[in-house]
C-alpha positions in Angstrom: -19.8 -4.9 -63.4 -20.5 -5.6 -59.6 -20.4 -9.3 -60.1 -17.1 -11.0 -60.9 -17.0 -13.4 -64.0 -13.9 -14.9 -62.6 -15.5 -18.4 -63.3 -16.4 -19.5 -66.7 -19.4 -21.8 -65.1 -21.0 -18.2 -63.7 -20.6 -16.2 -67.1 -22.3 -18.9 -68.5 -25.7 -18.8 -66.4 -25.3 -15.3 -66.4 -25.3 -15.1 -70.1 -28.6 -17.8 -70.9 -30.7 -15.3 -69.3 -32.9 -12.6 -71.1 -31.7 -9.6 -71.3 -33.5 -7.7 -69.1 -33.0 -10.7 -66.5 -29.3 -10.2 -66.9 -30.1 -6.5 -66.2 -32.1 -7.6 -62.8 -28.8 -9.5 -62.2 -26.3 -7.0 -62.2 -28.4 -4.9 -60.4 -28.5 -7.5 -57.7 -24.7 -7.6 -57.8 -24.6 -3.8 -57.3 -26.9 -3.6 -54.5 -25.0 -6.0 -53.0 -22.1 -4.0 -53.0 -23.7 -1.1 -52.0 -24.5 -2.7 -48.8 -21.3 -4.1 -48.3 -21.7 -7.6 -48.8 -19.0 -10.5 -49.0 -21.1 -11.8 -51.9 -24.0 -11.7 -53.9 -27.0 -13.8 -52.8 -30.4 -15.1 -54.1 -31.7 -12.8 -51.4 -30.3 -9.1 -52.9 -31.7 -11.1 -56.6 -35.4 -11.4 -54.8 -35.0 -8.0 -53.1 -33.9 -6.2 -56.5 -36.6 -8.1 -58.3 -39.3 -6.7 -55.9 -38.2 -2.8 -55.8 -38.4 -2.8 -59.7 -41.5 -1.9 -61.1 -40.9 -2.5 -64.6 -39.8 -5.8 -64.6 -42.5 -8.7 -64.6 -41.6 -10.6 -61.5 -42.8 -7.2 -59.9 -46.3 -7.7 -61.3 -46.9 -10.8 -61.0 -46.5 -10.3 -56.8 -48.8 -7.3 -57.3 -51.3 -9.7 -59.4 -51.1 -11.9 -56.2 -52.5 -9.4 -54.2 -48.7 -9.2 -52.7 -47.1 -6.0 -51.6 -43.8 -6.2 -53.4 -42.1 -3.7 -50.8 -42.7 -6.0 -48.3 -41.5 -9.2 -50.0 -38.2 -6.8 -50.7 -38.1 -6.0 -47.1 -38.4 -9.4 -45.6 -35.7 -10.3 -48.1 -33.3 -7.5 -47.2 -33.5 -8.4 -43.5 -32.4 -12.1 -44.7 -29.6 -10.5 -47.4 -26.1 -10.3 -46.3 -24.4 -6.6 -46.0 -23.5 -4.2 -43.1 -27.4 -3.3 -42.0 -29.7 -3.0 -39.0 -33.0 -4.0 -38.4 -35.8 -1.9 -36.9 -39.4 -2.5 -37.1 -40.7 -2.2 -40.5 -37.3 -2.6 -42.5 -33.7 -3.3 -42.5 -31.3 -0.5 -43.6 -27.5 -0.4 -44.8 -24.9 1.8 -43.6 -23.8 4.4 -46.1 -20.0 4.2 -47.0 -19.2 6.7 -44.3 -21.2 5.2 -41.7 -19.5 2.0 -42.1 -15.8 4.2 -42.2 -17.2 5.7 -38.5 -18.1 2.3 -37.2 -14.3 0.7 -38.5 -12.9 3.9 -37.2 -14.7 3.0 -33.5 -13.6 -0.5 -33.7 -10.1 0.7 -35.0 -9.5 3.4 -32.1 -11.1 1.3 -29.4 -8.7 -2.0 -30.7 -5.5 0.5 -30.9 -6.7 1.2 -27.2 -6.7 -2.1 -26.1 -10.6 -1.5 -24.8 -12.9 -4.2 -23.5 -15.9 -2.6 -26.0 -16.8 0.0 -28.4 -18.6 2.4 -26.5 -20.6 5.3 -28.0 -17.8 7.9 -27.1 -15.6 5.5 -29.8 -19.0 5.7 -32.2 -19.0 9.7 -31.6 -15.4 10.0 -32.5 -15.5 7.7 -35.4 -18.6 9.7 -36.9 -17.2 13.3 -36.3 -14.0 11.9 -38.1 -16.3 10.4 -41.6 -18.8 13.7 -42.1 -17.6 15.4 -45.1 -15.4 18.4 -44.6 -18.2 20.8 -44.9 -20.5 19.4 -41.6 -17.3 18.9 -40.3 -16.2 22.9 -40.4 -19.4 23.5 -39.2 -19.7 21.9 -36.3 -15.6 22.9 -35.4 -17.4 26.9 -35.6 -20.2 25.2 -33.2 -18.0 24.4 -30.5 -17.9 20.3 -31.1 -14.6 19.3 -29.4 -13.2 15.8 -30.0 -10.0 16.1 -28.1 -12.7 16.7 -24.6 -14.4 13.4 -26.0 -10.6 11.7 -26.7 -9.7 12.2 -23.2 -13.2 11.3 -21.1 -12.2 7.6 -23.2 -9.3 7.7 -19.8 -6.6 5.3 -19.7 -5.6 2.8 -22.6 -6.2 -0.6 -21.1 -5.8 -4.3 -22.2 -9.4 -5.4 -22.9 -10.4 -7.6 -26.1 -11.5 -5.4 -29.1 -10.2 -7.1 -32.1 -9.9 -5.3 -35.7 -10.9 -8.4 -37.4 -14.1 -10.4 -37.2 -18.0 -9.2 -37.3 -18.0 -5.9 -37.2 -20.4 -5.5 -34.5 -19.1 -8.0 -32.2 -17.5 -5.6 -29.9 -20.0 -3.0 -29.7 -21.3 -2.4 -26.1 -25.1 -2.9 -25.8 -25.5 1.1 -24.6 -23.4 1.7 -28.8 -25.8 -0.8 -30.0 -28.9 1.3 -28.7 -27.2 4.0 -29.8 -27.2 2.2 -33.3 -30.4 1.6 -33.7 -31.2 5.3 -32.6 -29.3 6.1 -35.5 -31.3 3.7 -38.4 -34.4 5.3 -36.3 -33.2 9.1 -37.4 -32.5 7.6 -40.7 -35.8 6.4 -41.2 -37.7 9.1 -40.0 -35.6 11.4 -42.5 -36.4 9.1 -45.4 -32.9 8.1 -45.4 -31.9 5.1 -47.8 -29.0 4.6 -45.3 -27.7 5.2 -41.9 -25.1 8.0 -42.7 -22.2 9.3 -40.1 -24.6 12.2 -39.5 -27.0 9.7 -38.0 -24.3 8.3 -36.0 -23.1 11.4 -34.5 -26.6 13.0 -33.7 -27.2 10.0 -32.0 -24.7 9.6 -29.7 -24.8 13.2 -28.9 -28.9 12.9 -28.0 -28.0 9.7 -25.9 -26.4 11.0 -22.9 -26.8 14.7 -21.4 -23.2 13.9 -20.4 -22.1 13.5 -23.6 -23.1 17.0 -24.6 -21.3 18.9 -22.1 -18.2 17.2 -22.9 -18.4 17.2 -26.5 -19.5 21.1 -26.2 -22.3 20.7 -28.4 -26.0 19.9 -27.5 -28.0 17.3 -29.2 -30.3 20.0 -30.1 -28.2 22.1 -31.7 -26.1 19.2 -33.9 -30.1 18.7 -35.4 -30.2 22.2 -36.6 -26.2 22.0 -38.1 -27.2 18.7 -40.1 -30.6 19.1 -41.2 -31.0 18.4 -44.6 -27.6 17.9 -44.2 -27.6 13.8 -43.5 -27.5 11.8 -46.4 -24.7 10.0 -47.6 -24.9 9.0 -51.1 -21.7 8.0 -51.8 -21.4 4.9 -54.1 -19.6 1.6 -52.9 -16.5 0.8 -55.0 -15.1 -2.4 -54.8 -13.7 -5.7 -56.1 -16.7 -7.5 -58.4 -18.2 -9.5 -55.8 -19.0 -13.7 -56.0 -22.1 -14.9 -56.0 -22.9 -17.7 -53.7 -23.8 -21.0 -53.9 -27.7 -20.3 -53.4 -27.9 -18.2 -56.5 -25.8 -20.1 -58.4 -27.7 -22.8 -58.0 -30.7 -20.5 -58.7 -30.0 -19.6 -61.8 -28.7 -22.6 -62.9 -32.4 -24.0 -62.5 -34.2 -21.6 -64.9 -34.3 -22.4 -68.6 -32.3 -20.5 -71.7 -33.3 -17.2 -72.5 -35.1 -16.7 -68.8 -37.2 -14.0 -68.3 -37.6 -12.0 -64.3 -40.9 -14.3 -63.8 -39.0 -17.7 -64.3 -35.9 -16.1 -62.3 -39.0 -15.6 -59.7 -40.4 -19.5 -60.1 -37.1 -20.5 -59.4 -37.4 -19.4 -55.9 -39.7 -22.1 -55.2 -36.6 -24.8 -55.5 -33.1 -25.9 -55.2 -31.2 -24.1 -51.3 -33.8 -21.0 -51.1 -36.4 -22.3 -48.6 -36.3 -19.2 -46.9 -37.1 -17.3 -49.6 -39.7 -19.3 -50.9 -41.7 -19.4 -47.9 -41.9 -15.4 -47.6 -43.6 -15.7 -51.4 -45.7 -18.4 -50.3 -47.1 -16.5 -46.9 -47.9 -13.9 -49.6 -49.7 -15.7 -52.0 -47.0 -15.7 -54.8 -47.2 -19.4 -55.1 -45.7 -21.8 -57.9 -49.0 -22.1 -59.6 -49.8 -18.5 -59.7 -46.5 -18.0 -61.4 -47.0 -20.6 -63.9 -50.3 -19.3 -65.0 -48.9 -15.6 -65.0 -45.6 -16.7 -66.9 -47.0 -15.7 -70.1 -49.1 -12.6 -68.8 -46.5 -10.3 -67.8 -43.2 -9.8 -69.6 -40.2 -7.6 -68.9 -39.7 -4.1 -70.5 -37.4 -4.9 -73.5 -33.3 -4.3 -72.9 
């Protein structure tokens, strides 16, 4: 169970829905914590909703004319979780490419650095492949003590352990970043993996190659098909907030994924229920739909 029952008020709303609404729930909760979110939010429900193309909140978009992905997309880029934007859709960081990045803010606090630079995000990543792609690209030549030492002198700048994660990052690590989610993307990634991270700092900087002793070129070849990090998130049951809660307390007994969708339209999610509205998934087309479309059964 990704979503903590800690509270008798949240078991309770979580119980008076259907049953395949609970189901949409929990998988809200677990998406959640798969992209490393403090909490569970009506955005990761709306975003859950939309990638499922059983349930009936999925149809009645598609009856609307909607594209469901989309709706799921602008959601994600609203959702809280460690993720980066680019131009068509956000994406998480697997559980190994947040390790690298907490590993770069970790060396580059210890350090006493003014910013997390890529050489920190190279280091980081090269430290979180597995121990496979690591091997491999020890036999390669890939040396992280050259890398360790072109960081120079410790210093007495401001990187802090503690805080956003990204605060610190230098905007040269940032592109770097979002060269990353681009590789990701390209590969058909679901997240941006270590891998990603280290190819892309290597393909940033000719500089960088020579002293990590490893071309750009030839760290593609050595993780090709080779990228993906599906490791799943483990964590505490996460909270839901107090968007959701009031979300769900707004639907009636026994609420299916299309009132769970109506429910959008009110109470603290605006946001969310302007993105349905700009694509025509409007109150009264939900109404008249409510009884059209009904969710698998379980």
């Amino acid at each position: 169970m990704a979503i903590a029952l800690d509270r008798p008020e949240v078991e309770r709303l979580r119980a008076r829905l259907a049953d395949y609404a609970r189901l949409a729930l929990d998988r809200a909760g677990s998406y959640a914590l798969q992209i490393h979110a403090d909490d569970v939010g009506a955005e990761h429900l709306l975003a859950t909703l939309m990638d499922d193309e059983e349930c009936a909140a999925h149809r009645v978009a598609i009856h609307a004319f909607a594209d469901p992905q989309t709706i799921a997309d602008e959601a994600r880029a609203m959702a809280s979780g460690i993720m980066i934007g680019g131009s068509d859709r956000a994406l998480p960081f697997s559980v190994h490419g947040v390790r690298a990045l907490a590993a770069a803010r970790r060396r580059a606090a210890v350090r006493g650095d003014a910013a997390i630079e890529i050489l920190h995000v190279l280091l980081g990543a090269f430290e979180h492949l597995d121990e496979v792609l690591r091997t491999s690209f020890d036999d390669a030549g890939f040396d992280p003590e050259s890398l360790e030492r072109e960081l120079g002198p410790t210093s007495s700048g401001g990187v802090s352990e503690s805080g956003p994660l990204f605060r610190h990052f230098s905007d040269e690590a940032k592109r770097a970043l979002s060269a990353a989610a681009k590789l990701a993307r390209q590969g058909d990634s679901p997240s941006v993996s270590a891998a990603h991270l280290l190819q892309a700092g290597l393909q940033s900087h000719v500089r960088l190659e020579r002293v990590a002793g490893i071309p750009a070129s030839r760290a593609r070849l050595l993780l090709r098909g080779r990228s993906d990090d599906l490791v799943e998130a483990t964590g505490e049951p996460l909270s839901i907030d107090g968007a959701l809660e009031g979300l769900l307390g707004r639907v009636p007994g026994g609420a299916s994924t299309v009132e769970l969708l109506a429910a959008f339209h009110g109470g603290d999610t605006l946001e969310l229920a302007r993105v349905l509205l700009r694509h025509k998934v409007t109150p009264a087309l939900i109404e008249r739909a409510r009884t059209a479309f009904q969710d698998p059964c379980g």
